[in-house]
C-alpha positions as CSV (number, residue, x, y, z in Angstrom):
1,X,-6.7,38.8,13.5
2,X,-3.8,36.7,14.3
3,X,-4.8,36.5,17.8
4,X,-8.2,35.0,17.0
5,X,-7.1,32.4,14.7
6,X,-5.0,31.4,17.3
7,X,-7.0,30.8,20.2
8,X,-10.5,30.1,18.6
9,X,-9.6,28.7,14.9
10,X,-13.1,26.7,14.9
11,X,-15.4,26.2,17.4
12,X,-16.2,22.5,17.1
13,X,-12.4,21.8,16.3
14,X,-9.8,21.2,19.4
15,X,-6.1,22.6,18.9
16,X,-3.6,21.2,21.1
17,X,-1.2,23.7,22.7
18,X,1.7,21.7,20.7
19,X,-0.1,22.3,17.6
20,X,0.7,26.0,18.5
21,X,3.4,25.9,19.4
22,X,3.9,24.1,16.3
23,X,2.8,26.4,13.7
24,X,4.4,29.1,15.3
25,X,8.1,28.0,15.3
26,X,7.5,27.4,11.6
27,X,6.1,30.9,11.4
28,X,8.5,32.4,13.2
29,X,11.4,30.6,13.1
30,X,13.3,32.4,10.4
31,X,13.6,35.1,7.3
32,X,10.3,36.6,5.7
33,X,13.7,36.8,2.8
34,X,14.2,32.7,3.2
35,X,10.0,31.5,3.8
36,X,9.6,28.3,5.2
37,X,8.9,24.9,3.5
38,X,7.2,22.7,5.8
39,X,6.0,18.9,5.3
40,X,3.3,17.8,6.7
41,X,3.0,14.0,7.0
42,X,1.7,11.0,9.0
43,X,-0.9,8.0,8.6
44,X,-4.3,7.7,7.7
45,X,-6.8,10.0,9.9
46,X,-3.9,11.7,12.1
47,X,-5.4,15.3,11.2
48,X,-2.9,16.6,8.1
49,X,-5.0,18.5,6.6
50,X,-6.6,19.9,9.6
51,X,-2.6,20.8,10.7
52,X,-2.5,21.8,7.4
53,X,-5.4,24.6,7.3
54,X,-4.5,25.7,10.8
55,X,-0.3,26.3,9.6
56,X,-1.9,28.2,6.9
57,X,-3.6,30.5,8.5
58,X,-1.3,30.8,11.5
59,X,1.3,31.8,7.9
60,X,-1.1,34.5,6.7
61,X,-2.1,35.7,10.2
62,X,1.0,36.4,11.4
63,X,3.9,37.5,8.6
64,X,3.1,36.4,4.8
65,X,0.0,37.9,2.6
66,X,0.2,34.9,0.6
67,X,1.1,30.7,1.1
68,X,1.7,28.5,-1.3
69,X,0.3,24.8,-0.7
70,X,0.8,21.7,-2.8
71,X,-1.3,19.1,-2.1
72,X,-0.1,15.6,-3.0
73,X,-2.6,13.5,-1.5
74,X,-4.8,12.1,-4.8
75,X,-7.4,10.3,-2.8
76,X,-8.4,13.2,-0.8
77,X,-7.1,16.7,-2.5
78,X,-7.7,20.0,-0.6
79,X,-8.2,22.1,-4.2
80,X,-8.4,19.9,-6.5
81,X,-10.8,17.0,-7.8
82,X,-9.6,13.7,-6.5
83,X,-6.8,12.0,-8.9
84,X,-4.9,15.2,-9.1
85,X,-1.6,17.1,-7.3
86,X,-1.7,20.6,-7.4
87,X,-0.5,23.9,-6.3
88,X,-2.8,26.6,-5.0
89,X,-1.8,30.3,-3.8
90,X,-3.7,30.8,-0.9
91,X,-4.5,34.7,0.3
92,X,-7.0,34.6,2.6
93,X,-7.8,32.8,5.9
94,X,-9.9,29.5,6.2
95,X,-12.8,30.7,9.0
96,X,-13.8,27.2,9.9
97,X,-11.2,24.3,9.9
98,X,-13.2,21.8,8.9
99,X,-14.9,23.1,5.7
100,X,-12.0,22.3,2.5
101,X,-10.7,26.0,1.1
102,X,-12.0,27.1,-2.2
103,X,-9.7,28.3,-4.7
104,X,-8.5,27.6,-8.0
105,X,-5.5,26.0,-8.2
106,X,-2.2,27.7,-10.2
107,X,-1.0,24.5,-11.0
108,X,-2.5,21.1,-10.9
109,X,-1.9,17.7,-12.8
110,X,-4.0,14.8,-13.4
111,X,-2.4,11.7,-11.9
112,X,-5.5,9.5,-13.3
113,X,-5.8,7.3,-9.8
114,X,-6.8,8.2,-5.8
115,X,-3.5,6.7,-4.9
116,X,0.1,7.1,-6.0
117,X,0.4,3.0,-5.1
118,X,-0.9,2.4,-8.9
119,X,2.5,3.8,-10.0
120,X,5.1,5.3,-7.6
121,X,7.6,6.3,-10.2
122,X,4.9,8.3,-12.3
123,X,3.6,10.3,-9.2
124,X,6.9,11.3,-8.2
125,X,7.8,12.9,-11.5
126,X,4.1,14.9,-11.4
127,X,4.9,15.9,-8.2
128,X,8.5,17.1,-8.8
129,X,7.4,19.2,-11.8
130,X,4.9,20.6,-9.4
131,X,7.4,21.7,-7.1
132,X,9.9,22.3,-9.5
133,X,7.1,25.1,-10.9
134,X,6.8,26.4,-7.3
135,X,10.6,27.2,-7.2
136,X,10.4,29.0,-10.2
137,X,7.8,31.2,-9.4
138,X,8.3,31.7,-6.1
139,X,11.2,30.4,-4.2
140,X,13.7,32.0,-7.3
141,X,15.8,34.6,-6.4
142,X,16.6,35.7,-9.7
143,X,15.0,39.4,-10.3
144,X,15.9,38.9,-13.8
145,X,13.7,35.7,-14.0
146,X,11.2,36.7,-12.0
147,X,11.0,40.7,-11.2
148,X,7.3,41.0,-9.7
149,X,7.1,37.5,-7.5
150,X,8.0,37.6,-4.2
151,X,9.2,34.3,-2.2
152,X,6.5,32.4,-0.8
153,X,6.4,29.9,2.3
154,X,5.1,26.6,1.1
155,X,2.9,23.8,3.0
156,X,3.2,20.5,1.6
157,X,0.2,17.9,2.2
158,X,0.6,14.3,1.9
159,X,-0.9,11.4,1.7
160,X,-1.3,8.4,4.6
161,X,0.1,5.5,2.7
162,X,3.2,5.6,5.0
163,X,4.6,2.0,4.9
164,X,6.4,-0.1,2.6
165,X,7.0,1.6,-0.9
166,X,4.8,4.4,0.8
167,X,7.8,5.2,2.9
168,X,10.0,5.5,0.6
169,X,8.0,7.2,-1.8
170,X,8.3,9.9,1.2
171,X,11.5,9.9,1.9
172,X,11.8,10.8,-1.7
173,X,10.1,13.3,-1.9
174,X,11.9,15.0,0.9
175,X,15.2,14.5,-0.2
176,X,13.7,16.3,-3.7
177,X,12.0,18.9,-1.9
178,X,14.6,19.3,0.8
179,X,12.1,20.9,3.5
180,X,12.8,23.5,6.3
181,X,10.5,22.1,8.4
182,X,9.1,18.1,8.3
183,X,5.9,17.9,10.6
184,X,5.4,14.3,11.6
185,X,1.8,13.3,13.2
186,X,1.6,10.2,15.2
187,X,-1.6,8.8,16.2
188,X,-2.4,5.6,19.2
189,X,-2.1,3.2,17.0
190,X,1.8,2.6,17.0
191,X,2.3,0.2,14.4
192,X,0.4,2.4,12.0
193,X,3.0,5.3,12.6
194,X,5.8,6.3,10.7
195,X,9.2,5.4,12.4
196,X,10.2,7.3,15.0
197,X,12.9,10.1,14.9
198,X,14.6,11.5,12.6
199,X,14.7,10.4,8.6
200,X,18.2,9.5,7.7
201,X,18.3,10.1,4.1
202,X,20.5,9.8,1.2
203,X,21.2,12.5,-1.2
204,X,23.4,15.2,-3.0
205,X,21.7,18.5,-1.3
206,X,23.2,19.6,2.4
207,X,21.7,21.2,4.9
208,X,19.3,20.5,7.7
209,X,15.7,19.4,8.1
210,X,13.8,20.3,11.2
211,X,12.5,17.5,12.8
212,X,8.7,18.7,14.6
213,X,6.5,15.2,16.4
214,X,3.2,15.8,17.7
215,X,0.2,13.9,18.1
216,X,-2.8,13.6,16.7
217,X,-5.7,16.3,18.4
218,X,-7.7,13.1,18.8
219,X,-5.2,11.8,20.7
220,X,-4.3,14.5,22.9
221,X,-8.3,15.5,23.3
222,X,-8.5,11.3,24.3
223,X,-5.6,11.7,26.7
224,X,-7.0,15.2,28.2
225,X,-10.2,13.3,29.3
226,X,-8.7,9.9,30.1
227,X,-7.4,8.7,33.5
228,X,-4.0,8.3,32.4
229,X,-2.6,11.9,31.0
230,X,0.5,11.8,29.7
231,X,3.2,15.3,28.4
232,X,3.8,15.7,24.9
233,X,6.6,17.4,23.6
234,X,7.8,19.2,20.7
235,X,11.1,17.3,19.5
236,X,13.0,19.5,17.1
237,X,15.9,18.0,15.5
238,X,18.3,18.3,12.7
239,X,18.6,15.5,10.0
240,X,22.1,15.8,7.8
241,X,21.9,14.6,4.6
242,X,24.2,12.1,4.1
């Protein structure tokens, strides 16, 4: 089954070989014991969710029988109605890409607006007591606490406001969250991306964030068929917090 999610995840969908290559080093790149935590962000119509779906099933194809995905984006939830953050245990793989999964979420919280730029402060505090949830249940390694849960990889959806007080509302959240993996989509439009490289960030927690860039699969399908081709390359780096 892995196989075929792989190479045909939807038929009217293209995945770029660096999307693959992608999901993969997040799938394989360490423990089952310490599951990933990946990030997923980039502006407005750079396919998130799409890289989103696909990381999840490339997750359940390959070495976990469950994901955990939190979906911050209130204007355009996965699980949830819109105004919303949640937290959905996903066990089964999406067959076609572009149709939204359908699943109950464990957790969800009504934010009351389709866009955390009504009140930053507020959105961050639903969306740390999300997370904060998701640790508990399934990122704690306390048998004690939690004796029937096992550790879960998480994917972490967000939204395209990434400029101004949307950047740092970002950078926030990852110095909260402190991801294994941050996936960061650019799309043709330049000035609409988020800056390029690594995040510096501030904060009390050490240890390493994994820096993945790609582009957007309507960029890379644009530059397959266009007369000027160009090599993109997966860019892995380490961010220290400082």
């Amino acid at each position: 089954m892995g196989s075929s999610v792989r190479e045909n995840p939807s038929p009217d969908i293209h995945i770029p070989e660096h999307w693959s290559e992608a999901a993969e080093s997040i799938a394989y790149g360490g423990s089952t014991q310490t599951p990933p935590i990946a990030v997923i962000c980039g502006a407005k119509n750079c396919g998130k969710t799409t890289f989103s779906r696909y990381l999840l099933n490339i997750l359940l194809s390959t070495r976990y029988t469950k994901v955990a995905y939190l979906d911050t984006d209130v204007g355009q939830p996965e699980f949830a109605p819109p105004g919303f953050l949640s937290l959905t245990i996903v066990d089964r793989v999406t067959p076609d890409l572009k149709i939204p999964c359908l699943k109950t979420p464990e957790r969800s919280l009504f934010f009351g607006d389709v866009s955390s730029k009504t009140d930053p402060s507020a959105y961050l505090n639903y969306l740390f007591a999300i997370y904060d949830y998701y640790r508990k249940e399934y990122c704690s390694s306390n048998k004690k606490e939690n004796p029937t849960r096992t550790k879960l990889p998480l994917i972490v959806n967000t939204p395209g406001w990434v400029k101004g007080v949307g950047y740092d509302v970002l950078v926030d959240m990852l110095k909260y969250i402190c991801p294994t993996y941050v996936v960061k989509i650019g799309i043709s439009s330049e000035n609409k991306n988020l800056p390029a490289g690594e995040f510096r960030l501030d904060g009390e927690h050490d240890g390493t964030i994994n820096l993945i860039e790609i582009n957007s699969a309507r960029q890379d399908s644009f530059n397959r068929s266009g007369a000027s081709c160009w090599f993109v390359r997966i860019h892995v780096s380490c961010v220290i917090y400082e």
